[in-house]
C-alpha positions as CSV (number, residue, x, y, z in Angstrom):
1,X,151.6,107.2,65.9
2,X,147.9,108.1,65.1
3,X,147.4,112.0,64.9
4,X,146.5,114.3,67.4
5,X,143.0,115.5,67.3
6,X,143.2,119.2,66.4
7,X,142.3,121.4,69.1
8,X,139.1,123.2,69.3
9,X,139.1,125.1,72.3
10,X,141.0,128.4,73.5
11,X,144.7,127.8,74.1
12,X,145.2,131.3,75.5
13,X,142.7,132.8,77.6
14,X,142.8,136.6,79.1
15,X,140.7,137.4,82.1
16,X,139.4,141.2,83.1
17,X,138.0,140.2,86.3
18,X,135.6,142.3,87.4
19,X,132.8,142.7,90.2
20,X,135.0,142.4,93.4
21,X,134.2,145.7,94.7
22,X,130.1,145.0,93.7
23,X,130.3,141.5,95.1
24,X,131.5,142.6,98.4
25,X,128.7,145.8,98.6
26,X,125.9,144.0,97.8
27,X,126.8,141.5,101.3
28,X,127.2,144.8,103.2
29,X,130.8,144.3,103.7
30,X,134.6,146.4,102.5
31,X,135.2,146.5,98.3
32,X,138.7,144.7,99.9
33,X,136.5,141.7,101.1
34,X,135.4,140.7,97.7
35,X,139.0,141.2,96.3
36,X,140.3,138.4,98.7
37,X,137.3,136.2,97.5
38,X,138.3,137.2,94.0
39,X,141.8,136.2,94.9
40,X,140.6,132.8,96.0
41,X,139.2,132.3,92.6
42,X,142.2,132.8,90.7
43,X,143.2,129.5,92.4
44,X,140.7,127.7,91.1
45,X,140.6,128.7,87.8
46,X,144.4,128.1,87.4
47,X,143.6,124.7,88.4
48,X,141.0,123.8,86.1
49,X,143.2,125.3,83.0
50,X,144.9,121.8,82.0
51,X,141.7,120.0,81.9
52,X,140.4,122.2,79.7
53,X,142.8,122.4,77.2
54,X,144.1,126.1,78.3
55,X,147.9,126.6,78.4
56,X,148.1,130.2,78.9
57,X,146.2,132.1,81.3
58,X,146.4,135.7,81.7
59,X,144.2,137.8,84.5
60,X,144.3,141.4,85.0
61,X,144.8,142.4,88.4
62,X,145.6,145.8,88.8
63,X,145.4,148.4,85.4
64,X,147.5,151.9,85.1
65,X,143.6,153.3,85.9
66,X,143.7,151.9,89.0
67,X,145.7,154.1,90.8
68,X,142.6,156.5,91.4
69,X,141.2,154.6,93.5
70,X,140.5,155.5,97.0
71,X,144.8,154.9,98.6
72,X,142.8,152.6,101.4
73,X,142.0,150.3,98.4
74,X,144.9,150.6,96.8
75,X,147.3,150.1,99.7
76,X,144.9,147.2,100.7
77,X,145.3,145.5,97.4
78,X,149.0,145.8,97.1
79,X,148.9,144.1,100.4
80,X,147.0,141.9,98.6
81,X,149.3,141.2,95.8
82,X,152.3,140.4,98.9
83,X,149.7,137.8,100.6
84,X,148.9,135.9,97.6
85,X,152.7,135.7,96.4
86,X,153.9,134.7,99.6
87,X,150.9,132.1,100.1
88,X,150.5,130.6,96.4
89,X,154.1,130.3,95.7
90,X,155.1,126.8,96.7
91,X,151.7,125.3,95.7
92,X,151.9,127.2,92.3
93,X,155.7,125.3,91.7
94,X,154.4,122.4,93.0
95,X,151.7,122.3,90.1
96,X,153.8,123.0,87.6
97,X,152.4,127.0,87.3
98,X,154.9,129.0,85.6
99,X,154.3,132.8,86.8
100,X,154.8,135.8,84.4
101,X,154.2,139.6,85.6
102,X,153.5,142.1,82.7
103,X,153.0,146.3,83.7
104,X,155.3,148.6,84.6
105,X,157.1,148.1,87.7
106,X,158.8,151.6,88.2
107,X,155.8,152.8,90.0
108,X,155.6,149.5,92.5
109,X,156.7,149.1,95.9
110,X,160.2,147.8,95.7
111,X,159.3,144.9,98.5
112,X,156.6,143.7,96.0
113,X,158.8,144.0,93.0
114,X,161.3,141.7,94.8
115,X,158.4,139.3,95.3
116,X,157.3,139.1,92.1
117,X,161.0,138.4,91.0
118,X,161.3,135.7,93.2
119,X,158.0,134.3,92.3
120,X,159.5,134.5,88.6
121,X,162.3,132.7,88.9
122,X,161.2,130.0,91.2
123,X,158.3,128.9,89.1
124,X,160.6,129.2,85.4
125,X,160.9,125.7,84.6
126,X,157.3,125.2,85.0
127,X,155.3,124.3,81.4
128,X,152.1,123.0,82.4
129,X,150.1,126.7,82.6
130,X,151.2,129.7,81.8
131,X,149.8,132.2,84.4
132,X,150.5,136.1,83.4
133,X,149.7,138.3,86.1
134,X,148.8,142.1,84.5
135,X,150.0,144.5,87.9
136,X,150.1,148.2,87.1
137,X,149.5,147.7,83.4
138,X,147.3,149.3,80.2
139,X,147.5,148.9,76.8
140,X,148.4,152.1,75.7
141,X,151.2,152.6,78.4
142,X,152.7,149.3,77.1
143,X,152.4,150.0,73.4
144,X,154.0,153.5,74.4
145,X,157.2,151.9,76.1
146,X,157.3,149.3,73.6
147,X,157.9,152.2,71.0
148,X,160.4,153.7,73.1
149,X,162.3,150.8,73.4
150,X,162.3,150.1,69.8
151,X,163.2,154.0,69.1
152,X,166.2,153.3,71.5
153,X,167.2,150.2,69.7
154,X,167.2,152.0,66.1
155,X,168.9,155.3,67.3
156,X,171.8,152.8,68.5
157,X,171.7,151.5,64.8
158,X,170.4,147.6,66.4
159,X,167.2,148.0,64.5
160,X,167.3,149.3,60.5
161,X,164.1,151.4,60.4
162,X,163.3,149.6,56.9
163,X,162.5,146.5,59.1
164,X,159.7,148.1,61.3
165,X,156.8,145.9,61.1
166,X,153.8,144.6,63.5
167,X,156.5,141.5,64.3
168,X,159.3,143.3,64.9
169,X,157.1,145.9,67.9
170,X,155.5,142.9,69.4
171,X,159.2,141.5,70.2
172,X,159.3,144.6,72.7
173,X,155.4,144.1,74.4
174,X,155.8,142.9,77.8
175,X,153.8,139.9,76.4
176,X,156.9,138.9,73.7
177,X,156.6,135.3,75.2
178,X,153.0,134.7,74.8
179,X,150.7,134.2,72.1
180,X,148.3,135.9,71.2
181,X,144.8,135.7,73.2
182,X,142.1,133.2,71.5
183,X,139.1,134.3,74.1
184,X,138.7,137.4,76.6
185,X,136.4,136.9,79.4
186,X,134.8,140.0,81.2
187,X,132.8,139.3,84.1
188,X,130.4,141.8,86.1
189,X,128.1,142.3,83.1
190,X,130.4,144.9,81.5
191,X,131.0,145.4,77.8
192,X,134.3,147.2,77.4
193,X,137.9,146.1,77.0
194,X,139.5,148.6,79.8
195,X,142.5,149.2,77.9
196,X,143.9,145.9,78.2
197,X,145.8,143.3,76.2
198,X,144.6,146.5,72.7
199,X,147.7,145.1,70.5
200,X,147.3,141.5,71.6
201,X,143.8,141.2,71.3
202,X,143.3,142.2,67.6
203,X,141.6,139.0,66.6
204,X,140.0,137.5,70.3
205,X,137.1,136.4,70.6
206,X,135.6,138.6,73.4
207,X,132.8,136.8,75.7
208,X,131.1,139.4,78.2
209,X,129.0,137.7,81.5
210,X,126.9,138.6,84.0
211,X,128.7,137.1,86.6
212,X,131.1,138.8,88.6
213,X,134.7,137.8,89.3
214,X,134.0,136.3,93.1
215,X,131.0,133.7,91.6
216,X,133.3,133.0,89.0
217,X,133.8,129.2,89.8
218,X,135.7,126.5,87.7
219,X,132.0,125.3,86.7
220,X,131.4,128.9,84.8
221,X,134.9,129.0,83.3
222,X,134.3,125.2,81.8
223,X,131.0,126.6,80.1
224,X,132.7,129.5,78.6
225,X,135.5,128.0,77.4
226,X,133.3,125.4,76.0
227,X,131.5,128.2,74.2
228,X,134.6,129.1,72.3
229,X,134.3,125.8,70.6
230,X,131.1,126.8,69.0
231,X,132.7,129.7,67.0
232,X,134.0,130.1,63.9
233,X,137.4,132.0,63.6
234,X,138.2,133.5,60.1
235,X,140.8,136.1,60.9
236,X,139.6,138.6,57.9
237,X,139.0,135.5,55.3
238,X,135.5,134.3,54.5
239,X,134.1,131.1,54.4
240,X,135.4,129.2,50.9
């Protein structure tokens, strides 16, 4: 069998995506109007993924931050969140979408919750992308449960506190099951992280663009992807 060609584009790609609330102001119209468009393009992005190599996409849809927001917005996008589950959920099993949810839930509505449960379990057999969906999530809050799980497990005498290490916290992220993050893609012309994916994230590659989430069209994904390949990844180590 002749070898597979070793791959040079991001397996794992995170996605802050910005500019919905700009999108919709600058067409006169509701922030809410540009996060249905942005919703729309999280469709096609999760479509273009196995062409492009990507196996694991991850999009941050609602941070801990969030919650400051005016509580039109926030009700409208939790209505939101209910739409796109109850529309998407068939066509995302159908293509072979396997849907992860990383946050914490406690703070939720319980009806959503139950949605994204369902929405779990129906699409767990699926293997051809990976789509991780961050709702109510930041960094810090998940490094800070993470902890407290891991405190729990070595007060119970489960964990020997010798055996502490990087590995042994990232078993209790809510991202245990994924690797790592190759590229992060901000949109909206904005050059900060926003407290997301901090642990994770350590050795991305980090690509900041102008354009905002709702203009975000396969097209513009395929060229930053393909940007990735142009990089050179030396994880601390210099070139021999």
């Amino acid at each position: 069998m002749a070898a597979q060609p070793e791959q040079t584009g991001p397996r794992h790609v995170a996605c802050i995506m910005d500019g919905n609330g700009r999108w919709a102001a600058r067409r006169g119209r509701p922030r809410l109007m540009g996060h249905h468009a942005g919703a729309k393009r999280v469709k096609e992005v999760v479509r273009a993924c196995p062409q492009l190599g990507v196996k694991y996409l991850t999009i941050f849809a609602f941070s801990t931050e969030n919650w400051k927001r005016t509580q039109t917005e926030v009700a409208g996008l939790m209505k939101l969140f209910r739409r796109y589950i109850q529309a998407e959920a068939r066509d995302l099993l159908a293509e072979g979408v396997r849907v992860r949810f990383i946050g914490d839930r406690v703070r939720l509505d319980a009806k959503l919750v139950k949605m994204m449960d369902e929405l779990e379990l129906l699409t767990s057999r699926n293997d051809r992308v990976h789509l991780t969906i961050a709702l109510n999530y930041g960094g810090r809050d998940e490094i800070g449960r993470a902890t407290k799980r891991l405190a729990a497990e070595v007060a119970a005498g489960r964990v020997d506190p010798a055996d502490v290490d990087e590995t042994v916290l990232a078993r209790f992220l809510d991202t245990h099951f994924l690797p790592d993050p190759d590229l992060v893609v901000r949109t909206s012309g904005e050059a900060r992280i926003s407290n997301f994916l901090l642990w994770q994230s350590a050795y991305a590659e980090y690509e900041f663009i102008d354009t905002l989430w709702p203009d975000f069209t396969a097209e513009v994904f395929a060229r930053v992807v393909s940007n990735y390949g142009n990089r050179e990844r030396r994880f601390g180590a210099v070139p021999a």
